[in-house]
NUBADREN-718376 format. One line per field, with one value per residue (C-alpha): residue number from 1; residue in three letters; x, y, z. Coordinates in steps of 0.02 Angstrom, whole numbers, padded with zeros to 5 digits, always signed. Layout:
BEGIN
nr <- NUM:...
rest <- ALA:...
X <- X:...
Y <- Y:...
Z <- Z:...
% end
This chain:
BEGIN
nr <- 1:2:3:4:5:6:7:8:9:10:11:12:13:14:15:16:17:18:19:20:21:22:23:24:25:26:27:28:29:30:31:32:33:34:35:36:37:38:39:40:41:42:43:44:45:46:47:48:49:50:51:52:53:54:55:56:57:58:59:60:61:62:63:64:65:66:67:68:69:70:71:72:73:74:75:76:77:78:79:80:81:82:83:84:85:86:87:88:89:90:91:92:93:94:95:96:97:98:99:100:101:102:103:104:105:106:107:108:109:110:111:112:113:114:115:116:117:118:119:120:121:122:123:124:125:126:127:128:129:130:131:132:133:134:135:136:137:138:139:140:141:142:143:144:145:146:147:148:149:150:151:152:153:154:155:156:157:158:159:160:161:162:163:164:165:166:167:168:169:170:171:172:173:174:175:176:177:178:179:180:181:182:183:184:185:186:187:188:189:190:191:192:193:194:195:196:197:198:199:200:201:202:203:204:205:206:207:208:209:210:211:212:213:214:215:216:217:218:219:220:221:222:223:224:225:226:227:228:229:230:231:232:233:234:235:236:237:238:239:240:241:242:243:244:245:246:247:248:249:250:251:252:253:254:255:256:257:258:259:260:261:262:263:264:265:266:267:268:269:270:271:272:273:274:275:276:277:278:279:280:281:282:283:284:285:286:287:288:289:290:291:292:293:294:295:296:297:298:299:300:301:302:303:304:305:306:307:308:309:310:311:312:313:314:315:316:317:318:319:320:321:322:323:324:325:326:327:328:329:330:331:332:333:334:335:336:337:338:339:340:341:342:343:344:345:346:347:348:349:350:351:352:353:354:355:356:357:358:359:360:361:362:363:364:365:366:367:368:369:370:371:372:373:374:375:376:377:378:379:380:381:382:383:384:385:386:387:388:389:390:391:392:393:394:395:396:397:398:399:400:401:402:403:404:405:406
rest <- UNK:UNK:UNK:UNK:UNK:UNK:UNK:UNK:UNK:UNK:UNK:UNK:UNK:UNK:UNK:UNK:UNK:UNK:UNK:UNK:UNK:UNK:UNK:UNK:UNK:UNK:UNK:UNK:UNK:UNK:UNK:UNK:UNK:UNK:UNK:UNK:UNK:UNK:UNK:UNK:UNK:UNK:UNK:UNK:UNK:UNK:UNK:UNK:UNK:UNK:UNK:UNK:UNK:UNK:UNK:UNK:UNK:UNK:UNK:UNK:UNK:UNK:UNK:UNK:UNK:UNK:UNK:UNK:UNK:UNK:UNK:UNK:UNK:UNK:UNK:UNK:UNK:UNK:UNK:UNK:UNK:UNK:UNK:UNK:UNK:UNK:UNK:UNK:UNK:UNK:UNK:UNK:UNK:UNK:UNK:UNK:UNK:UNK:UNK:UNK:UNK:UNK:UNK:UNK:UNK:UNK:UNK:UNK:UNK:UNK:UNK:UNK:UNK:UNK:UNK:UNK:UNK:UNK:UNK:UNK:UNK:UNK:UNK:UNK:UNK:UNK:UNK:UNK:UNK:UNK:UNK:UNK:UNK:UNK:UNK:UNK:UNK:UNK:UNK:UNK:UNK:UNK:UNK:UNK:UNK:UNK:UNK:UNK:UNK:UNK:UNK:UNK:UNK:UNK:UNK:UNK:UNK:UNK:UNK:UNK:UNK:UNK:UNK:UNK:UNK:UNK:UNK:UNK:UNK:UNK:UNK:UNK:UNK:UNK:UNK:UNK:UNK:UNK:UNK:UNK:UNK:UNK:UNK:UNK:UNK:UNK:UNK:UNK:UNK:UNK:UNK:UNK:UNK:UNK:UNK:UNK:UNK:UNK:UNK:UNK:UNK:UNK:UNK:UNK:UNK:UNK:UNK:UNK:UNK:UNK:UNK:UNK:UNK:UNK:UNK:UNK:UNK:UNK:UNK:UNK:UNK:UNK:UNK:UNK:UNK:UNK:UNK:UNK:UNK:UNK:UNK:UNK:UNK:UNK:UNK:UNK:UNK:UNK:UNK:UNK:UNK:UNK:UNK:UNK:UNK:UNK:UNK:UNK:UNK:UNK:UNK:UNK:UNK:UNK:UNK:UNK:UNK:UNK:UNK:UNK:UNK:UNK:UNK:UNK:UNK:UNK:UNK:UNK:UNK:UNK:UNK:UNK:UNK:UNK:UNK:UNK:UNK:UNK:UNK:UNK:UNK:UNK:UNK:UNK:UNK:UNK:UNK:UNK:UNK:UNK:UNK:UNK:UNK:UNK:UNK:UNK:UNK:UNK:UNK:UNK:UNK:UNK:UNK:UNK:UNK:UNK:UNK:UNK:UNK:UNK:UNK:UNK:UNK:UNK:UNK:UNK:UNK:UNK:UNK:UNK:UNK:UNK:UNK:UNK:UNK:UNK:UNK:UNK:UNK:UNK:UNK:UNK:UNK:UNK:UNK:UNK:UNK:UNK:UNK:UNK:UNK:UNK:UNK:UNK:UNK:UNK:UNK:UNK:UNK:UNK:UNK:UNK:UNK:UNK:UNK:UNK:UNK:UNK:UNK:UNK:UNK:UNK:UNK:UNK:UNK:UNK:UNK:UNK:UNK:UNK:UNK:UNK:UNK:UNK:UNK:UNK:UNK:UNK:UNK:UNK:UNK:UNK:UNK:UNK:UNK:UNK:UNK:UNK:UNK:UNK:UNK:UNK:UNK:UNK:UNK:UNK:UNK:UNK:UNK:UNK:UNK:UNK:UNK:UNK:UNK:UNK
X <- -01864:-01811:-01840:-01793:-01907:-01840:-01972:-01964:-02169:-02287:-02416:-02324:-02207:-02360:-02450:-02266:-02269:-02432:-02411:-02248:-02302:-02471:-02349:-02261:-02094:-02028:-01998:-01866:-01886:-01801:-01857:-01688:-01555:-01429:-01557:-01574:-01358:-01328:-01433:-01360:-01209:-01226:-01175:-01353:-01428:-01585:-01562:-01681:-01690:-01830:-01764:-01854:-01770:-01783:-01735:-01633:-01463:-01451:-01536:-01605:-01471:-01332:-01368:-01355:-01200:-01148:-01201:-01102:-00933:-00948:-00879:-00999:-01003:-01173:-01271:-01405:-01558:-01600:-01762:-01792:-01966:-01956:-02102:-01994:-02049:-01889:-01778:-01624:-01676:-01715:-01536:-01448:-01527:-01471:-01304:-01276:-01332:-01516:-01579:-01762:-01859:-02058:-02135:-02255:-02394:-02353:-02439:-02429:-02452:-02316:-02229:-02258:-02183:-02026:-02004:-02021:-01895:-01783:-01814:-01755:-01607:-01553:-01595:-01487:-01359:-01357:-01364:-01223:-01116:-01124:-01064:-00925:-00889:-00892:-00773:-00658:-00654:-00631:-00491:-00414:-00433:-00357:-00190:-00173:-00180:-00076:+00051:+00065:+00065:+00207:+00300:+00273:+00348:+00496:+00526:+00498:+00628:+00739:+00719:+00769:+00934:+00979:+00939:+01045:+01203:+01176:+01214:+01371:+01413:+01376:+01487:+01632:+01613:+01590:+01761:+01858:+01752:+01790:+01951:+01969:+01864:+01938:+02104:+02064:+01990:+02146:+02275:+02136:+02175:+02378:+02374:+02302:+02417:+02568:+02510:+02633:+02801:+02738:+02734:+02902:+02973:+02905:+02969:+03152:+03152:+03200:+03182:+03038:+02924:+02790:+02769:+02744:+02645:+02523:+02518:+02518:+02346:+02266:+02284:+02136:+02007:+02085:+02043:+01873:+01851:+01895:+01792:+01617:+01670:+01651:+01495:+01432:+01498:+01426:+01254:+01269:+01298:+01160:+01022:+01101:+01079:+00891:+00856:+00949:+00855:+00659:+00624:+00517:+00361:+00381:+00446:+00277:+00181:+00057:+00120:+00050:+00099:+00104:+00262:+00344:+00340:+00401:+00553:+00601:+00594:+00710:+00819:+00824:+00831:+01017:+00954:+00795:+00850:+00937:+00833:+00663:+00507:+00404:+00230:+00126:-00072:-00166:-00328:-00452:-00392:-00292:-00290:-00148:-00042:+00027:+00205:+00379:+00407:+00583:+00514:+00387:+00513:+00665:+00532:+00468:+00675:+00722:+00555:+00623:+00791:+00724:+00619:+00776:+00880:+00774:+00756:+00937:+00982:+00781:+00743:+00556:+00616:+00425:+00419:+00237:+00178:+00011:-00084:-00251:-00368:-00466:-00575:-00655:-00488:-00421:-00261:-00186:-00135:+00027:+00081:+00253:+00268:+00424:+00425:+00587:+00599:+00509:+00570:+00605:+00445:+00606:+00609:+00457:+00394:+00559:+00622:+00565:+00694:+00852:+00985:+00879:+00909:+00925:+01080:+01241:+01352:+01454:+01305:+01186:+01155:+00992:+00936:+00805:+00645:+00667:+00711:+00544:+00453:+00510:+00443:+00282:+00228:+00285:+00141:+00047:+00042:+00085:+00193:+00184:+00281:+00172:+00241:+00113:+00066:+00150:+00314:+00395:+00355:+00239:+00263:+00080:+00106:-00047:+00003:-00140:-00165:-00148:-00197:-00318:-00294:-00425
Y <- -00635:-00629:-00769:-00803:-00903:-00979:-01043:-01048:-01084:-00933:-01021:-01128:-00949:-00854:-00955:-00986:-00784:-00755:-00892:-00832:-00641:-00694:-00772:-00608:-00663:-00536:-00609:-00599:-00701:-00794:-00882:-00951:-01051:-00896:-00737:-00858:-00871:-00695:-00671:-00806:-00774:-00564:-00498:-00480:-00630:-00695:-00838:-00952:-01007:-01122:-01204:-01266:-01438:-01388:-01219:-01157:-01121:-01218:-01342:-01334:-01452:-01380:-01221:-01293:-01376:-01210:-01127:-01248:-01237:-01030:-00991:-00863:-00822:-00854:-01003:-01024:-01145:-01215:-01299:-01371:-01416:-01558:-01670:-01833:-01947:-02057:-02080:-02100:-01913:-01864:-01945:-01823:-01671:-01689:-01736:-01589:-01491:-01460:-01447:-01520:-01534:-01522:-01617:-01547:-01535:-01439:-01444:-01245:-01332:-01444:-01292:-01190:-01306:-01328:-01144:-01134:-01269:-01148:-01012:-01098:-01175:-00972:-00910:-01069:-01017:-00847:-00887:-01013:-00887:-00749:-00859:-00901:-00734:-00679:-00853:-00774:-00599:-00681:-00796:-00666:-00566:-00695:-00714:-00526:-00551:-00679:-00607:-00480:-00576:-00651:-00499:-00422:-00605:-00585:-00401:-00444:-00613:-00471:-00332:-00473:-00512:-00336:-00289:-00430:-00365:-00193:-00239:-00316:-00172:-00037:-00101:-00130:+00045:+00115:+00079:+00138:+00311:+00340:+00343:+00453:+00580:+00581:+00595:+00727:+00831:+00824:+00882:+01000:+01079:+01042:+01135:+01282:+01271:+01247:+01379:+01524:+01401:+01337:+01535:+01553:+01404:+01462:+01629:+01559:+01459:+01529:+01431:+01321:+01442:+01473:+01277:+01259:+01414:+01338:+01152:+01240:+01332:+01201:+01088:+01164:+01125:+00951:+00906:+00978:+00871:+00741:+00762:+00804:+00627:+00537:+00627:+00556:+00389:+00408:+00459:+00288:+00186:+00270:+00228:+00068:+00033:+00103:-00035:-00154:-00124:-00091:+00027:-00022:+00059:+00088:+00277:+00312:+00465:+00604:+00759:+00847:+00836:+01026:+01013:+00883:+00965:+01136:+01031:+00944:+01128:+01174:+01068:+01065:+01270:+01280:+01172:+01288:+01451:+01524:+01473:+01354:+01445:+01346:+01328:+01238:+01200:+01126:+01089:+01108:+01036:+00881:+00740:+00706:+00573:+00444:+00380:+00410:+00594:+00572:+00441:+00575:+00708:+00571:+00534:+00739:+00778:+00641:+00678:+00867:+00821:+00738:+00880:+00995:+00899:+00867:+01065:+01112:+01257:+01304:+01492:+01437:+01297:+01298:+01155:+01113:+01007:+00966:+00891:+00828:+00705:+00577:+00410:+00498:+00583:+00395:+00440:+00573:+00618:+00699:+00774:+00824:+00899:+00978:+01084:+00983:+00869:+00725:+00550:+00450:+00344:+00182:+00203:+00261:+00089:+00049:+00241:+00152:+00007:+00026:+00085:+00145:+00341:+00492:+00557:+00550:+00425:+00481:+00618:+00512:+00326:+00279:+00254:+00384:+00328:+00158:+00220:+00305:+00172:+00052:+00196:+00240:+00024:+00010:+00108:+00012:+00159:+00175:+00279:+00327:+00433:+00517:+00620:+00785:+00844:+01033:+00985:+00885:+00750:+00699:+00608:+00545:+00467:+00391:+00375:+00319:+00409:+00255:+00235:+00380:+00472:+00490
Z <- -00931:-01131:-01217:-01384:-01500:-01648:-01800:-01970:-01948:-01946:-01859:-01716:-01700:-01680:-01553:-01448:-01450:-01396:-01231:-01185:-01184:-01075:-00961:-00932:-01023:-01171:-01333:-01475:-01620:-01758:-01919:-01961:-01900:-01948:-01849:-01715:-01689:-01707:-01551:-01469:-01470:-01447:-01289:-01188:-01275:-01186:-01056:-01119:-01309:-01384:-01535:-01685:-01719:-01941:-01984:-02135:-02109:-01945:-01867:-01670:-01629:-01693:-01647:-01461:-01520:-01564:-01419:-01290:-01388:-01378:-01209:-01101:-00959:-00901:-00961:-01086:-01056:-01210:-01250:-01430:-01517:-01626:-01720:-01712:-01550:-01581:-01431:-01556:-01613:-01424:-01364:-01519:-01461:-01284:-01332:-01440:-01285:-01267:-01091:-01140:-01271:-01304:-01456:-01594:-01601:-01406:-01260:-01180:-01007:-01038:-01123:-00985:-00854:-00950:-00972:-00796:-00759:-00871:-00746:-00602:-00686:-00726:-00577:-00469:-00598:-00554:-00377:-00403:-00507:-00365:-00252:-00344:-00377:-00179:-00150:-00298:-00204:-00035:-00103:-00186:-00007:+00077:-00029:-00030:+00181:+00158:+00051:+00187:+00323:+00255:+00210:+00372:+00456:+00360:+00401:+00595:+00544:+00455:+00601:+00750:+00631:+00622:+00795:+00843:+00737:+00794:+00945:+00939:+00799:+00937:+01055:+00937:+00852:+01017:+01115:+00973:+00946:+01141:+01114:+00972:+01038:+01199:+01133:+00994:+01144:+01221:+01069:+01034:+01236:+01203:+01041:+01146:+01291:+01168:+01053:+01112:+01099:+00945:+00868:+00932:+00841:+00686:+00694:+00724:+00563:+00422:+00260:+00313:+00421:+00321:+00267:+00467:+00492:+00357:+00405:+00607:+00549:+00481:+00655:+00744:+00592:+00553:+00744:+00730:+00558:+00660:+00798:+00690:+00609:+00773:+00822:+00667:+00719:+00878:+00812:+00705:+00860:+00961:+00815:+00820:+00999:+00974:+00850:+00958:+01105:+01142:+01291:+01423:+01474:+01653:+01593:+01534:+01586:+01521:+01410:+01283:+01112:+01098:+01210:+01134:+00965:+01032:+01107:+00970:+00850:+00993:+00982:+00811:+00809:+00732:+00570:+00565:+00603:+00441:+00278:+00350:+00365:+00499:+00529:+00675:+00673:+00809:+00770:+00933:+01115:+01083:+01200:+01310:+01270:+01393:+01312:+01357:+01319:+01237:+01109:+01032:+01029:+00940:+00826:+00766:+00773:+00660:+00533:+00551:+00527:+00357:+00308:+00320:+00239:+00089:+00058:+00089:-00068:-00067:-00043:+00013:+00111:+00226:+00351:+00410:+00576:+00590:+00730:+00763:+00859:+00764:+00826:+00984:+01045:+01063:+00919:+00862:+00686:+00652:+00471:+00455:+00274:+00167:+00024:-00040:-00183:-00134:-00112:-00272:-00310:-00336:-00133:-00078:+00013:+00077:+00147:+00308:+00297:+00378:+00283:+00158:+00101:-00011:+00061:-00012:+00042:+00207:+00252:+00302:+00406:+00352:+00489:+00544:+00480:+00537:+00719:+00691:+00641:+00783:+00912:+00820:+00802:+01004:+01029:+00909:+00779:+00607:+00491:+00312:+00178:+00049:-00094:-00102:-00272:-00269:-00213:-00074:+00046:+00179:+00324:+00407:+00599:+00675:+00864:+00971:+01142:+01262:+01433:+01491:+01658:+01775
% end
């Protein structure tokens, strides 16, 4: 250990230099007040400090004074010499912040054992410090857990509410969507049945004809307007029902994830087939997984769905789905990437909240990536977005295997 030795007197500095170094301590040393405070108070200053109590400059005592009032972070044992025997003197040097003190003429026994008392007051300090340092990381662990603990109790809180709504939303929405599309189905078979009359009519008017003939023509693609509207509604009321509603289990049964991708690019072929390069890699024999079949394919459709949508006008639109085992074959990982735009970094923790989207207002529900979170955490796995460096998104689904067969 350093120890700094402060003495304006040749002699008593020499002889505290030569028993310090036999001791096996290194020594830096002072001969005034001023030398002795600009090692003090330097960055690596030495951890134990005998004081002369008379020095120019400064005296031992108020260099401790000093010492105490300049905050550090580690502590300084501070042990002055002094030729006064007074206990007034003794009392003022212990005030002003001296741990001990050894009078002149010195004893290097006594010296020794008070420089050893230093060493165990650093080293306790150390000790003590560390600690407090591990209790500061653990606290700070612990309110981070906290923190989101609680956030994750108010999304469950915030999930029940909405699931609760959607519900009642579903059904309400629902009734009314029947009825459209049942009756636009029907004017859409009239109009075809009535077609022939209709030309007739036409042709007998004279001054107004080709007013009809044009409102007449656009009949057939105003019913199919309306009827893509309420297959939009009814794709709204279906999500909603999802998040309404958690599946059971019983359903469960073996497949391989191979298959359930290939479905889901199947039935997502007529978004795929004019403009989206796609790519598949398996890496080595993947474990089977034991889930209900449908809610691995709803969740690759919807992440496909996303992928598409987010490279719409791109000439090198490339969709990529990537699948591999990790933890012993017990999960498997699943990358679904885009060579789109990426998600804005304003949303990128919340593009899994319902609601939540890129889209442009009327194209788009917001409701996707929440469906496929809700399927992905009933098995107990997880979901995350990722924007990748190049260009576009990533979407990373750990899905363990469950139950083994056999």
């Amino acid at each position: 250990m350093t120890i700094l030795i402060a003495e304006d007197d040749l002699i008593s500095r020499v002889q505290l230099e030569r028993a310090l170094m036999s001791w096996g301590h290194d020594i830096v040393s002072a001969t005034t007040g001023q030398e002795a405070w600009n090692i003090l108070k330097s960055e690596n200053s030495p951890r134990i400090a005998v004081l002369d109590w008379r020095m120019p400059c400064y005296t031992g005592p108020e260099l401790c004074k000093m010492v105490r009032e300049n905050s550090q972070a580690r502590y300084t044992y501070l042990l002055l010499l002094t030729g006064m025997d007074a206990r007034e003197s003794v009392r003022q040097g212990l005030e002003a912040g001296a741990d001990d003190y050894v009078t002149k003429p010195f004893d290097l026994t006594e010296l020794r054992h008070r420089i050893k008392a230093g060493e165990r007051i650093i080293r306790d300090e150390a000790l003590i410090t560390g600690k407090n340092l591990e209790l500061q990381r653990y606290a700070a662990a612990m309110e981070q857990l906290a923190e989101e603990r609680a956030q994750q109790l108010i999304h469950t809180a915030r999930m029940a509410t909405i699931g609760q709504l959607a519900g009642g939303i579903a059904h309400e929405i629902n009734n009314p969507a029947t009825y459209i599309t049942g009756n636009t189905q029907m004017l859409k078979r009239l109009w075809k049945d009535y077609a022939e009359p209709i030309d007739e009519f036409v042709a007998s008017r004279k001054n107004d004809g080709e007013t009809i003939r044009r409102i007449i023509d656009d009949v057939p693609d105003i019913l199919d307007e309306v009827q893509d509207g309420v297959m939009r509604i009814t794709q709204i009321v279906n999500g909603l029902k999802h998040l309404a509603h958690r599946p059971g289990a019983a359903a469960r049964e073996f497949c391989a994830i191979e298959d359930c991708i290939d479905e889901a690019l199947t039935m997502c072929h007529n978004q795929l087939k004019y403009n989206v390069t796609v790519e598949t890699e398996f890496e080595g024999e993947l474990p089977r997984m034991h889930v209900v079949p449908g809610d691995v394919q709803r969740v690759i459709v919807n992440l496909i769905l996303n992928a598409v949508e987010a490279m719409t006008g791109r000439n090198d639109a490339l969709l990529t789905i990537r699948c591999m085992s990790a933890r012993k074959k017990e999960v498997l990982l699943i990358d679904v990437e885009d060579t789109g735009s990426g998600i804005p970094e304003t949303i990128l923790n919340r593009v899994f909240e319902p609601f939540v989207t890129t889209r442009d207002v009327g194209t788009g529900a917001g409701l996707g990536l929440t469906i496929c979170r809700r399927i992905v955490e009933e098995y107990d796995g997880n979901i995350a977005a990722f924007n990748r460096e190049s260009a576009g998104a990533r979407i990373a689904v750990t899905w363990p295997v469950g139950r083994r067969s056999g």
